[in-house]
NUZA-931011 format. One record per atom (N, C-alpha, C, O): z, y, x; atom name. Coordinates in Angstrom, 3 decimals, padded with zeros to 6 digits. Layout:
{r {Z Y X} CA}
...
END
This chain:
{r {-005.034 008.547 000.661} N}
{r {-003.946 009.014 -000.142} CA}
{r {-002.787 008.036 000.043} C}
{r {-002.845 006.998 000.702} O}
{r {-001.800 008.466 -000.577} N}
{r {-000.159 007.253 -000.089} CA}
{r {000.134 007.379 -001.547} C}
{r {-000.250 008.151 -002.427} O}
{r {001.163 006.083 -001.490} N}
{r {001.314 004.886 -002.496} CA}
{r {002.108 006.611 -003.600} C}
{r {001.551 007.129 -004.567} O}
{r {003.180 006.964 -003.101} N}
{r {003.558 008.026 -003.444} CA}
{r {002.688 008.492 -004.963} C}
{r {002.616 008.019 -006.097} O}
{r {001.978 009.945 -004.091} N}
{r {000.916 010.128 -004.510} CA}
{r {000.231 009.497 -005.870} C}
{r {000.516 009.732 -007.045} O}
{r {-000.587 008.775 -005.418} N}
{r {-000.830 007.888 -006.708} CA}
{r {-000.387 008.007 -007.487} C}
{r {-000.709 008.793 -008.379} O}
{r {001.082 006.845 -007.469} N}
{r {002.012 006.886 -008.504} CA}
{r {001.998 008.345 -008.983} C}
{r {001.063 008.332 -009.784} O}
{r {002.209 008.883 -008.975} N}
{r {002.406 010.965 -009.260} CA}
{r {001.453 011.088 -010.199} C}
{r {001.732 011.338 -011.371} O}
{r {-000.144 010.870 -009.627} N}
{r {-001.409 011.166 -010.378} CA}
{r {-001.425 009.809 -011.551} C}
{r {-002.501 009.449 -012.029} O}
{r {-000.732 009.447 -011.754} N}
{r {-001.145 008.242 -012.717} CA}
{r {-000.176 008.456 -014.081} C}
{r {-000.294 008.382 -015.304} O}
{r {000.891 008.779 -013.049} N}
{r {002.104 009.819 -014.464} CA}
{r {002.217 011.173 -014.940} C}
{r {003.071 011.668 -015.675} O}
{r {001.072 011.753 -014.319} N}
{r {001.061 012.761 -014.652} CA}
{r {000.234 013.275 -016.039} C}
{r {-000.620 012.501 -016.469} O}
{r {000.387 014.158 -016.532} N}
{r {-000.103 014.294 -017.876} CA}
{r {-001.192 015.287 -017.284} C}
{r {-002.277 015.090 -017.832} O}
{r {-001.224 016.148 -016.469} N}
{r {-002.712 016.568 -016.471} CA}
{r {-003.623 015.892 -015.781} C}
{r {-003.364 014.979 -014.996} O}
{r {-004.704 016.311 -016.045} N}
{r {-006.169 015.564 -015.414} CA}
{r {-006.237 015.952 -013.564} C}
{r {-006.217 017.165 -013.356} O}
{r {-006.294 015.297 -012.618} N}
{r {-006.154 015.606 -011.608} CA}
{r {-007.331 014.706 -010.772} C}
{r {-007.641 013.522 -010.645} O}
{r {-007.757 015.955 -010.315} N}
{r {-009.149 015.047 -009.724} CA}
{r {-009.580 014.565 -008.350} C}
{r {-009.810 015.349 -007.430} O}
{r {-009.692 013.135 -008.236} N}
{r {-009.919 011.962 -007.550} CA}
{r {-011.172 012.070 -007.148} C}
{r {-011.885 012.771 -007.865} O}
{r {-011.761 011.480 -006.013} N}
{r {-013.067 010.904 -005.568} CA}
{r {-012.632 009.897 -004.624} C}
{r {-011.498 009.940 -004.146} O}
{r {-013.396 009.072 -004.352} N}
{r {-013.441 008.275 -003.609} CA}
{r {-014.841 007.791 -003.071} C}
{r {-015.480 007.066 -003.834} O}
{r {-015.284 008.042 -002.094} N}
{r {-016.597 007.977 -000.573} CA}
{r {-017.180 008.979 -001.523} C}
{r {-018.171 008.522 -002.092} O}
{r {-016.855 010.274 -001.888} N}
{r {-017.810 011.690 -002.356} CA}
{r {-017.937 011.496 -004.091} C}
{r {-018.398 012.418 -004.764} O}
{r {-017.448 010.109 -004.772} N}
{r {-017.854 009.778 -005.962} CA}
{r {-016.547 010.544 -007.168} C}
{r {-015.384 010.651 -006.779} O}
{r {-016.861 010.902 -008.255} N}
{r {-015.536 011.126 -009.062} CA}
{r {-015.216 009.886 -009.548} C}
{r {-015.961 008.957 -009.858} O}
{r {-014.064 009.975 -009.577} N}
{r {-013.232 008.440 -010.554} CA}
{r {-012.258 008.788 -011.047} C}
{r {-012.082 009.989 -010.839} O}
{r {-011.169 008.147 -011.868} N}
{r {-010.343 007.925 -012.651} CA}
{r {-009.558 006.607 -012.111} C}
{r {-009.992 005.465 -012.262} O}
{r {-008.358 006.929 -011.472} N}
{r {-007.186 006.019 -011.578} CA}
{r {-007.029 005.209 -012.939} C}
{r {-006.712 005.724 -014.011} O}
{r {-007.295 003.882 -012.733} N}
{r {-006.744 003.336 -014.015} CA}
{r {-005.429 002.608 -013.561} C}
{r {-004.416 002.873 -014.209} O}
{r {-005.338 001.776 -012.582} N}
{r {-003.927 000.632 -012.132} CA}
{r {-003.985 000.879 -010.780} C}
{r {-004.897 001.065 -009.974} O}
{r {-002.264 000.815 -010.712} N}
{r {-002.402 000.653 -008.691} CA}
{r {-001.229 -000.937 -008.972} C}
{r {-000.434 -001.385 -009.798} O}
{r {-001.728 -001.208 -007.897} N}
{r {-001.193 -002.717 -007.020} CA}
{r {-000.265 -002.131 -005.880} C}
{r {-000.783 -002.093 -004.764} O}
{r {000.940 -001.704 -005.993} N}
{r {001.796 -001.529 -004.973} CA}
{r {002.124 -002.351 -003.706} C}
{r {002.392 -001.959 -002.570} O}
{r {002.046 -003.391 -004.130} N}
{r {002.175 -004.507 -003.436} CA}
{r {000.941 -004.412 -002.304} C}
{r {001.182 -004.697 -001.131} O}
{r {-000.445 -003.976 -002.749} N}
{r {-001.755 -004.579 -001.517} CA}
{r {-002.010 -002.974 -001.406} C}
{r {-003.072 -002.837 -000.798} O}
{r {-001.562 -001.935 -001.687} N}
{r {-001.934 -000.609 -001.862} CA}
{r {-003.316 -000.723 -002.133} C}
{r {-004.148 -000.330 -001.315} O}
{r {-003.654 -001.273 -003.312} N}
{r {-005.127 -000.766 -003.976} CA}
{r {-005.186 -000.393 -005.357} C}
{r {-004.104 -000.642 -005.889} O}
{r {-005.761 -000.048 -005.909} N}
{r {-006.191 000.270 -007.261} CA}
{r {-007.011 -000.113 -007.754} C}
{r {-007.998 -000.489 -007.122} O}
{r {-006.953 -000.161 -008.816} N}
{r {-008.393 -000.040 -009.763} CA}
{r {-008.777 001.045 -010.238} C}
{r {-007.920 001.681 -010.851} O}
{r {-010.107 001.611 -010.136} N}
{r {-010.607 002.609 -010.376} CA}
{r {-011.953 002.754 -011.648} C}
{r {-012.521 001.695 -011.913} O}
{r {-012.294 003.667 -012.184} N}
{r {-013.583 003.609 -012.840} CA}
{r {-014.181 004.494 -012.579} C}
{r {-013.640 005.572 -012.827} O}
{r {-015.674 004.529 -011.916} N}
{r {-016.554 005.717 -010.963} CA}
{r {-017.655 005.337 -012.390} C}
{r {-017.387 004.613 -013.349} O}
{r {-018.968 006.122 -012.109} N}
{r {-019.916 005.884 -012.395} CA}
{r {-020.696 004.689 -012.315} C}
{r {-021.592 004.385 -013.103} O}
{r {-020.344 004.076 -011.404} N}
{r {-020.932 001.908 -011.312} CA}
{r {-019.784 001.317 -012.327} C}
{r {-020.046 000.137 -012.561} O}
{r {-019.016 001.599 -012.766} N}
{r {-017.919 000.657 -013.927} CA}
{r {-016.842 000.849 -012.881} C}
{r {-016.649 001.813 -012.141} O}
{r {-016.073 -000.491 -013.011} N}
{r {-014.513 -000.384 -012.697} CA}
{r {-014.681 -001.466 -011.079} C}
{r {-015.385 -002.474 -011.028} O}
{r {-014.058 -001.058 -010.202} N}
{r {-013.686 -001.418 -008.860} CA}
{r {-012.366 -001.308 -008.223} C}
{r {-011.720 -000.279 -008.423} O}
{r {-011.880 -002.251 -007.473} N}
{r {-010.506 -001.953 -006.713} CA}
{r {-011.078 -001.274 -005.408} C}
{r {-012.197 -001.402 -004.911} O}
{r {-009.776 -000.358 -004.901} N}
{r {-010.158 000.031 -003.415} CA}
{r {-009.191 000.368 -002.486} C}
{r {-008.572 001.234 -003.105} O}
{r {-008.838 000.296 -001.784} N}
{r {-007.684 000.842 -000.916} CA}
{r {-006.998 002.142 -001.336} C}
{r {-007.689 002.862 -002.057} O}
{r {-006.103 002.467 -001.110} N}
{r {-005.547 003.743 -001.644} CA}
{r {-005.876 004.637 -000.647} C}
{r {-005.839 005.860 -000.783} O}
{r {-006.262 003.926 000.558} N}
{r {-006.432 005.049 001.270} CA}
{r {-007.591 005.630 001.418} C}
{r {-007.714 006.570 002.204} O}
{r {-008.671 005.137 000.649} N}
{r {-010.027 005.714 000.492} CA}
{r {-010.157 006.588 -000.840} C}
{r {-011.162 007.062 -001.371} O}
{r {-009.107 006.633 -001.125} N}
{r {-008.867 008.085 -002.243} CA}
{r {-008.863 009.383 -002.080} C}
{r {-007.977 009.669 -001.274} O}
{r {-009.503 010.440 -002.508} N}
{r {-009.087 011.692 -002.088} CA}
{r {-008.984 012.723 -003.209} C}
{r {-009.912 012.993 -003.972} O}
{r {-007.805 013.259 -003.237} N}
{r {-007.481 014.775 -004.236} CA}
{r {-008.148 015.649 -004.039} C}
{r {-007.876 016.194 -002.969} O}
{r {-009.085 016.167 -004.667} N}
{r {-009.588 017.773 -004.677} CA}
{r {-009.122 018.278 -004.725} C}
{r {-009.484 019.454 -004.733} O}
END
């Protein structure tokens, strides 16, 4: 996914759904600066590249 993007799904008021390597998650913070995020999947909370994000 691109830095864009993100930003979009993070301001957006509806629920818009994320996975990342097949998993669901929730955008919590992006790092513009290293293009990563923090995310919360089912293992707790992790950073990851933005580009290992994907929109359903």
């Amino acid at each position: 996914m691109i830095l864009d993007r993100v930003q979009q799904i993070l301001s957006s008021e509806e629920t818009i759904p994320v996975t990342h390597k097949g998993t669901p998650i929730w955008i919590e913070k992006l790092n513009p600066m290293n293009q990563t995020a923090l995310v919360t999947g089912k293992t707790g909370q992790y950073t990851v590249d933005i580009t290992e994000l994907i929109e359903q």
